[in-house]
C-alpha positions as CSV (number, residue, x, y, z in Angstrom):
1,X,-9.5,-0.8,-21.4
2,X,-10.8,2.4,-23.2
3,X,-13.7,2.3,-21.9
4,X,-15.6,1.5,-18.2
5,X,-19.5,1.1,-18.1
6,X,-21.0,2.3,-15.5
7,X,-24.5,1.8,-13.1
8,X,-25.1,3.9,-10.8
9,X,-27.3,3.7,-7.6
10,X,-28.3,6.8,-6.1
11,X,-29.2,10.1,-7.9
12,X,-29.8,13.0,-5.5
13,X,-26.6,15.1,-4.4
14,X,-23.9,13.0,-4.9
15,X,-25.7,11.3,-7.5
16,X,-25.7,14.5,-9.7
17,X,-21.9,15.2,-8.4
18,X,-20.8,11.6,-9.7
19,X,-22.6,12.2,-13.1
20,X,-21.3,15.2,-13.5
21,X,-17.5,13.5,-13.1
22,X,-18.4,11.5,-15.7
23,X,-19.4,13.5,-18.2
24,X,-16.2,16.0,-17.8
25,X,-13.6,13.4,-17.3
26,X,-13.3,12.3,-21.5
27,X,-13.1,16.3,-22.1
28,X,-10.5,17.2,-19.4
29,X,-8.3,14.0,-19.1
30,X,-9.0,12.2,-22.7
31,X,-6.1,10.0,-22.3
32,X,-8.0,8.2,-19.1
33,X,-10.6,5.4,-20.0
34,X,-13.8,6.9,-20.8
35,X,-16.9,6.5,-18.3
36,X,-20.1,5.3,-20.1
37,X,-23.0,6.3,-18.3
38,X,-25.3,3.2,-18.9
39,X,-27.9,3.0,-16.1
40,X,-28.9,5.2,-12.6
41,X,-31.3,3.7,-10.3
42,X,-33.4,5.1,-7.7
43,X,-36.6,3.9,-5.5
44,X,-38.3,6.9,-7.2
45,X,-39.9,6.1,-10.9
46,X,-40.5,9.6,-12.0
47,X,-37.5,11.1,-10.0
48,X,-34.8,8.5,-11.1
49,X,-36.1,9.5,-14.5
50,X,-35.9,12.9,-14.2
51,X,-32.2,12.6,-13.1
52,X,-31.6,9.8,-16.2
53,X,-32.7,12.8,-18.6
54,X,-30.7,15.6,-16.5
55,X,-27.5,13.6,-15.8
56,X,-27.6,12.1,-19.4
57,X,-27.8,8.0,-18.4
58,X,-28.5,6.2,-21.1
59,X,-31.8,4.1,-18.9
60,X,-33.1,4.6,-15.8
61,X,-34.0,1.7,-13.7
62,X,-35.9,0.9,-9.8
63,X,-34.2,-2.1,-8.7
64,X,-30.5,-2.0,-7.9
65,X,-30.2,-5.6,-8.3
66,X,-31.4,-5.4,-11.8
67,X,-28.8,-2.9,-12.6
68,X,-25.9,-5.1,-10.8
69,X,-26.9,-8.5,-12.8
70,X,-27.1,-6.2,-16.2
71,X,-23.7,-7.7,-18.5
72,X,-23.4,-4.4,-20.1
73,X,-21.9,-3.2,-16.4
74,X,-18.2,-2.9,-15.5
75,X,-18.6,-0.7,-12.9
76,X,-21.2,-0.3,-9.8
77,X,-21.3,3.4,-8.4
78,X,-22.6,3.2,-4.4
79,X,-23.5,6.9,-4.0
80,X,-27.4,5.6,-2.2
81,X,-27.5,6.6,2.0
82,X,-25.4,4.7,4.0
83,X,-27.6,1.9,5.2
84,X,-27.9,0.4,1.7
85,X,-24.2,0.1,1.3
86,X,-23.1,-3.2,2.4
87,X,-25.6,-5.3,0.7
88,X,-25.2,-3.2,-2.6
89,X,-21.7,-3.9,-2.5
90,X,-22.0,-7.7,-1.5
91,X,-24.4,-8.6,-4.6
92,X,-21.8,-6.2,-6.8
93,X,-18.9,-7.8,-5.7
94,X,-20.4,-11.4,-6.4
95,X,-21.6,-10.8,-9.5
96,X,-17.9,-9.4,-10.7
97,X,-18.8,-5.8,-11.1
98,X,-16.0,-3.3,-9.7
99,X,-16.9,-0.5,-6.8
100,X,-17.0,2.7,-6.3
101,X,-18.8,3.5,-3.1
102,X,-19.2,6.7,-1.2
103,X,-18.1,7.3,2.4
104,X,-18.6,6.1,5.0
105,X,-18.6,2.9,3.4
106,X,-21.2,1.2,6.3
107,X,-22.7,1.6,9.3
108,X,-20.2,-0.7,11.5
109,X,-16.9,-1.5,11.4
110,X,-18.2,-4.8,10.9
111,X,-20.0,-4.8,8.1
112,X,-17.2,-2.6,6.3
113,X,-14.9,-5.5,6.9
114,X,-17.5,-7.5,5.4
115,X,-17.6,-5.4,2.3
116,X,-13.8,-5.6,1.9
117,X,-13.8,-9.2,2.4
118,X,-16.4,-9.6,-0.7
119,X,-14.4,-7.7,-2.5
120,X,-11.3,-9.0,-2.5
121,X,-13.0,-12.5,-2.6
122,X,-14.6,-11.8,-5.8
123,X,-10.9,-10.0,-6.9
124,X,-12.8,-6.9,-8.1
125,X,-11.2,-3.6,-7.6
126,X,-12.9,-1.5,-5.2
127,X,-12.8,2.6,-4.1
128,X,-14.1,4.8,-1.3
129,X,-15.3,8.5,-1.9
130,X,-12.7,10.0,-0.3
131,X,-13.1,13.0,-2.7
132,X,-10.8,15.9,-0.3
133,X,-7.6,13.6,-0.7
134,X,-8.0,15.2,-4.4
135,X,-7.6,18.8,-4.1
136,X,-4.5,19.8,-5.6
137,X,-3.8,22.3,-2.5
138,X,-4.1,18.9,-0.4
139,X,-1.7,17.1,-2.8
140,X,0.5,19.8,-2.1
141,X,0.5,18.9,1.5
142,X,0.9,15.4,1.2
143,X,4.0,16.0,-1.2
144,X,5.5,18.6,1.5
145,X,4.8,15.5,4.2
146,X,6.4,13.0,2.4
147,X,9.5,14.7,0.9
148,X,10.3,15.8,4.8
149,X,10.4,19.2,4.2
150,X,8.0,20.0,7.0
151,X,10.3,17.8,9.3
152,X,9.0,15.9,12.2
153,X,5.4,15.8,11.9
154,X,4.0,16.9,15.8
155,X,0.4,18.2,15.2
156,X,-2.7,17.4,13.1
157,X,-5.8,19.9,14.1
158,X,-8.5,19.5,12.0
159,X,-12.0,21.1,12.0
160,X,-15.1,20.3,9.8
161,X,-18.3,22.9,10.4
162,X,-21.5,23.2,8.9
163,X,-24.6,24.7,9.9
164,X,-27.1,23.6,8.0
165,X,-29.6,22.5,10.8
166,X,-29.0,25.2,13.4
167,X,-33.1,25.5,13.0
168,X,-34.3,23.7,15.4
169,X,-37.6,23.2,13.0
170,X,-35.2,21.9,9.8
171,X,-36.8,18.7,9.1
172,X,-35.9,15.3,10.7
173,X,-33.4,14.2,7.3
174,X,-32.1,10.8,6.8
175,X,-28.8,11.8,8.1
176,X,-30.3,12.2,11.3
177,X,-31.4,8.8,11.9
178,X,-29.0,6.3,13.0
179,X,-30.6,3.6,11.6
180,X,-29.9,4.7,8.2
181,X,-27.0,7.2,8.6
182,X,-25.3,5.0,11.4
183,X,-23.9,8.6,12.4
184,X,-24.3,12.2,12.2
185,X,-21.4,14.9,12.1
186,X,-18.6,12.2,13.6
187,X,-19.2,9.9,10.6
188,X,-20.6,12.5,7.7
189,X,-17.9,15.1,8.4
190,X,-15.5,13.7,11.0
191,X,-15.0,11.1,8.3
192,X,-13.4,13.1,5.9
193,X,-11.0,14.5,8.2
194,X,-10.1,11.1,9.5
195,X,-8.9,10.1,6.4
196,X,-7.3,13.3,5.7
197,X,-5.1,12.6,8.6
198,X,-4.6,8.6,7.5
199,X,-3.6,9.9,3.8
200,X,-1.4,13.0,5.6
201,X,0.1,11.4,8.6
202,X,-0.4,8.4,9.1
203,X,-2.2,5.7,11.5
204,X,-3.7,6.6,14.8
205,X,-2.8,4.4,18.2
206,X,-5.6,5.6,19.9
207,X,-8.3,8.1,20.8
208,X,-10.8,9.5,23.6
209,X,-13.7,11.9,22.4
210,X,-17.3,13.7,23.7
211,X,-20.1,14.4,21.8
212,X,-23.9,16.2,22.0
213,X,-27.1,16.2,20.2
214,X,-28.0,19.5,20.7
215,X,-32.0,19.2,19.3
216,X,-33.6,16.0,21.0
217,X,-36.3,16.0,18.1
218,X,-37.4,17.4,14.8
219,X,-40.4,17.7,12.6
220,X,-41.1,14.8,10.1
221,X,-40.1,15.6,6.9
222,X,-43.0,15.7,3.9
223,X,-39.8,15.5,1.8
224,X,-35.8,16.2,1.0
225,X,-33.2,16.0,-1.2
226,X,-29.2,16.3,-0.8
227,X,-29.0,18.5,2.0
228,X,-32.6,20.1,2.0
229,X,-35.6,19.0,3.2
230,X,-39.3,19.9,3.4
231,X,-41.6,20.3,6.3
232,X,-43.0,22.4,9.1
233,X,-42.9,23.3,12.9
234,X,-46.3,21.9,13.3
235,X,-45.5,18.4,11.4
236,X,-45.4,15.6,14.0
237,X,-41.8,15.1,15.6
238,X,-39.5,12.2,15.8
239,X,-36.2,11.9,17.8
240,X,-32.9,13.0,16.5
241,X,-30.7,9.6,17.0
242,X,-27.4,10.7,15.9
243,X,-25.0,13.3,16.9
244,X,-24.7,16.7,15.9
245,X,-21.1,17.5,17.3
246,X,-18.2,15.2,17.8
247,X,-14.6,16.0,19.2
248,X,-12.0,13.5,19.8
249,X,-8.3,13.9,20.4
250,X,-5.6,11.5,19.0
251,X,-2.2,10.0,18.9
252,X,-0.6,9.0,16.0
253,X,2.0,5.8,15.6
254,X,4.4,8.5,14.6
255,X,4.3,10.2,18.0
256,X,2.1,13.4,16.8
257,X,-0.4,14.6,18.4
258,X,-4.4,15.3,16.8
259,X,-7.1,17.2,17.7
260,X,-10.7,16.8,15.5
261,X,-14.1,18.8,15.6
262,X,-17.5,17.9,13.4
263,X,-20.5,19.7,13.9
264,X,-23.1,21.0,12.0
265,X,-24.2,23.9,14.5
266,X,-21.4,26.7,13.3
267,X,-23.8,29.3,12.0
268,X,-21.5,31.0,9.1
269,X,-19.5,28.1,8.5
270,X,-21.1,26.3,5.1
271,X,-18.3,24.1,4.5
272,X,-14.8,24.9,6.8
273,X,-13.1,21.9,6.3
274,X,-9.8,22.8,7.6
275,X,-6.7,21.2,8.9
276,X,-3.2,22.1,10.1
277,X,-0.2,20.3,10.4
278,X,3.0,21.7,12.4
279,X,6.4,19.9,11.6
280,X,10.0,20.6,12.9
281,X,10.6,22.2,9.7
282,X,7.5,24.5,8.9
283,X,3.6,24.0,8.9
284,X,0.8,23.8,6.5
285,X,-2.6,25.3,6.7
286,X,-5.9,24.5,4.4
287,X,-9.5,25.3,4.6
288,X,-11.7,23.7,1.5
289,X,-13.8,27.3,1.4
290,X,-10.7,28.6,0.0
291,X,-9.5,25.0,-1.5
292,X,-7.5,26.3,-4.2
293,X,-4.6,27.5,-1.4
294,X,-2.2,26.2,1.0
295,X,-1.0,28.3,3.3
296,X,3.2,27.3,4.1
297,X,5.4,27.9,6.6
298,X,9.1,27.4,6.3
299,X,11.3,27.6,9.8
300,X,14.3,28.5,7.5
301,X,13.1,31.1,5.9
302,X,15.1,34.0,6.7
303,X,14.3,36.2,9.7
304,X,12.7,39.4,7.7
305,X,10.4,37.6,5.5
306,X,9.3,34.7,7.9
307,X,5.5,34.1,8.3
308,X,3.5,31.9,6.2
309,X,2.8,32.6,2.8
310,X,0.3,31.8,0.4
311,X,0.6,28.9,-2.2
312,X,-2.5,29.2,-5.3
313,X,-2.2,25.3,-6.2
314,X,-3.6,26.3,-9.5
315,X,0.0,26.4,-11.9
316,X,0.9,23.5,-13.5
317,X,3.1,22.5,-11.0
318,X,0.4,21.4,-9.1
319,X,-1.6,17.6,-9.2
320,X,-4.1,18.0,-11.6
321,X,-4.2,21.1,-12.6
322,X,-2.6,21.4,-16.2
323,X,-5.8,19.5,-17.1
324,X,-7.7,22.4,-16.2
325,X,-7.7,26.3,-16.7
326,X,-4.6,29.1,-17.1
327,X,-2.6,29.4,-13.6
328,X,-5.0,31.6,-11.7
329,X,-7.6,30.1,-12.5
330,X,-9.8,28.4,-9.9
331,X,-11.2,24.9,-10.0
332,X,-14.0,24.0,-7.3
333,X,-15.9,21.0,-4.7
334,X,-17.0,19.1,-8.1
335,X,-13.4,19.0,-9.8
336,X,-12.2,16.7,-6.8
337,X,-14.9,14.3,-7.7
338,X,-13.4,14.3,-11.1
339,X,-10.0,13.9,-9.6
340,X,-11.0,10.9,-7.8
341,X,-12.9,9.1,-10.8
342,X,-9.5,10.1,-12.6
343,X,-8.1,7.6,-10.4
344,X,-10.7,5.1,-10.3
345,X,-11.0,5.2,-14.5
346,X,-6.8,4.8,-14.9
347,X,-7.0,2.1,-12.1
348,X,-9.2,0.1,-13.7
349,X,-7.1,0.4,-16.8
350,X,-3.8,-0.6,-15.2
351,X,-5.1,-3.8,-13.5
352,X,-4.4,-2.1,-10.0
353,X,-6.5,-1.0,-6.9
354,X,-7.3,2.2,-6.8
355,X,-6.8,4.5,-3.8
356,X,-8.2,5.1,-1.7
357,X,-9.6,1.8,-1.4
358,X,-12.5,-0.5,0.8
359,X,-9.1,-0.6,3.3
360,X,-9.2,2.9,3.7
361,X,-12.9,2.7,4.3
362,X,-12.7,-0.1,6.5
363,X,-9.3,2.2,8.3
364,X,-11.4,4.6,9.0
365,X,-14.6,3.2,10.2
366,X,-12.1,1.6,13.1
367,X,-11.1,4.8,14.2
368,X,-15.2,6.2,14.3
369,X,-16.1,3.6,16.3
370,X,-12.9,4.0,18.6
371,X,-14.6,7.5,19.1
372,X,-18.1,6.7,20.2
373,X,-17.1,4.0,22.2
374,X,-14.1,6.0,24.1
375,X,-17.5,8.6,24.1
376,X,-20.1,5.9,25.7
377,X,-17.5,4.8,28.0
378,X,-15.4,7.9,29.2
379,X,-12.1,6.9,28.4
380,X,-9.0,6.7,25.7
381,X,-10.1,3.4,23.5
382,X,-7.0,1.9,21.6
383,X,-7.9,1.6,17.9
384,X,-6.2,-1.7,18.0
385,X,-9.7,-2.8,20.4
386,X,-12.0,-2.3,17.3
């Protein structure tokens, strides 16, 4: 397979962050399968259009399930808000067409399952936008992890702030519904670091966790897109229904210990997605706002020069990055989106399941719900409940 067509639903921010994997993956890694951008669809004539011509999709079209009966598709791209997920993927995965949705892949554990299930049914292959597993600074990690030079693996503290609605009068966004986000910071941002921790150190045994909606209502929006919105103070108000903070603790089946933190009210913090890990050996530090380094820390380093130093995953030695730029060179949010589809394209090509996969997805919605039920119930839930 030399070549994967692909239809794409969805065409705001990571609709314009997909395309834009597409487009670069042939230049940078010409020896993977080349992405042909057939078709985008959106509910929006005029905008899905406008994002045909930008992106540089071959047609734009209005109804998904037009796009997912189309022959000239190999590929179905899920990148739409989270409510339309599961029934996306059901209808792609019946009609043979192999997926690529974005996290988190439903609203419910239940209908995630339900995703996988059609999946596998219809033996296509089938991948979650796990996009910060691909960071080389991250692969670095992992590598360290597996190859035991960090030793017994005791902590995993991870952190993911925004503050992109600290205004009380930001508009009342999609991702603030329930209904059609099915959560707010816990599954937008928690998400990512629950799988960082799956693909880092392994399966959790159980959790307990709190969480707060700090504004109780905001003003309707007259209109948004990706992360912005329009509206006023003076628009009429509807109810927040999601959460804006979540913090959960952990154990792992390994017998370390994890602490977690989403929120989007951390004024200064754009993007910290951060994590720790502390071994017997040595540690490991990242933050994604300075993605292309990984901070290390050796316990047998010698006495005079111990501390931890700093790693620039940028040389060659590093996942990914001789496809890229001189050593030194930085790479940024949208090349781990290329990474991924680097993946998904050679994948395809191999006859294998990509990773991280609709069991990934389906992981991690087990351990999100673990949270907001330990949450509505005030106690440690056992992931093996869900």
């Amino acid at each position: 397979m030399n070549e994967v067509r692909v239809g794409m639903i969805g065409y705001k921010f990571m609709g314009k962050a997909h395309s834009h994997a597409y487009r670069d993956l042939p230049m940078f890694f010409p020896s993977a399968p080349r992405p042909v951008m057939k078709a985008i669809c959106g509910r929006n004539r005029e905008g899905v259009e406008q994002a045909r011509s930008q992106f540089g999709w071959e047609m734009a079209v209005t109804d998904w399930r037009e796009l997912v009966s189309r022959d000239d598709i190999d590929l179905v791209d899920i990148n739409a808000p989270s409510d339309a997920h599961k029934e996306i993927a059901i209808v792609a995965a019946k009609a043979g067409k192999h997926l690529f949705c974005e996290k988190p892949l439903a609203l419910t554990l239940a209908d995630a399952r339900e995703m996988l299930a059609a999946a596998e049914a219809a033996g296509v292959k089938h991948m979650v936008g796990f996009n910060y597993r691909f960071a080389p600074a991250v692969r670095l990690a992992k590598k360290l992890v597996e190859e035991g030079r960090l030793g017994r693996i005791y902590h995993f503290r991870a952190f993911f702030m925004q503050d992109w609605i600290v205004d009380p009068d930001f508009p009342l966004v999609w991702r603030l519904d329930k209904n059609v986000a099915g959560s707010g910071a816990h599954g937008d941002l928690g998400a990512h670091l629950i799988d960082l921790a799956h693909y880092l150190v392994g399966d959790m045994t159980e959790v307990v966790g709190m969480s707060e909606t700090f504004i109780k209502e905001r003003p309707l929006p007259s209109s948004m897109a990706g992360l912005s919105a329009k509206g006023g103070k003076d628009a009429p108000k509807g109810p927040v229904t999601v959460d804006d903070a979540t913090l959960f603790l952990a154990r792992f089946a390994n017998g370390a210990l994890g602490s977690f933190e989403a929120t989007r009210f951390a004024p200064g913090h754009r993007c910290t997605n951060s994590f720790e890990i502390n071994g017997s050996r040595g540690s490991v530090k990242f933050d994604f706002e300075r993605m292309n380094e990984l901070q290390v820390y050796f316990t047998d380093d010698a006495a005079d020069v111990q501390g931890f130093r700093r790693v620039l995953a940028t040389d060659p030695a590093h996942a990914y990055a001789e496809a890229w730029w001189p050593p030194g060179h930085s790479i940024g949010y949208e090349h781990t989106i290329v990474h991924e589809t680097v993946e998904l394209m050679e994948a395809l090509r191999e006859d294998r399941q990509p990773v991280p996969s609709f069991h990934d997805g389906v992981r991690c919605q087990a351990v999100l719900e673990a949270v907001e039920r330990s949450v509505g119930e005030k106690r440690w839930v056992a992931i093996s409940e869900m």
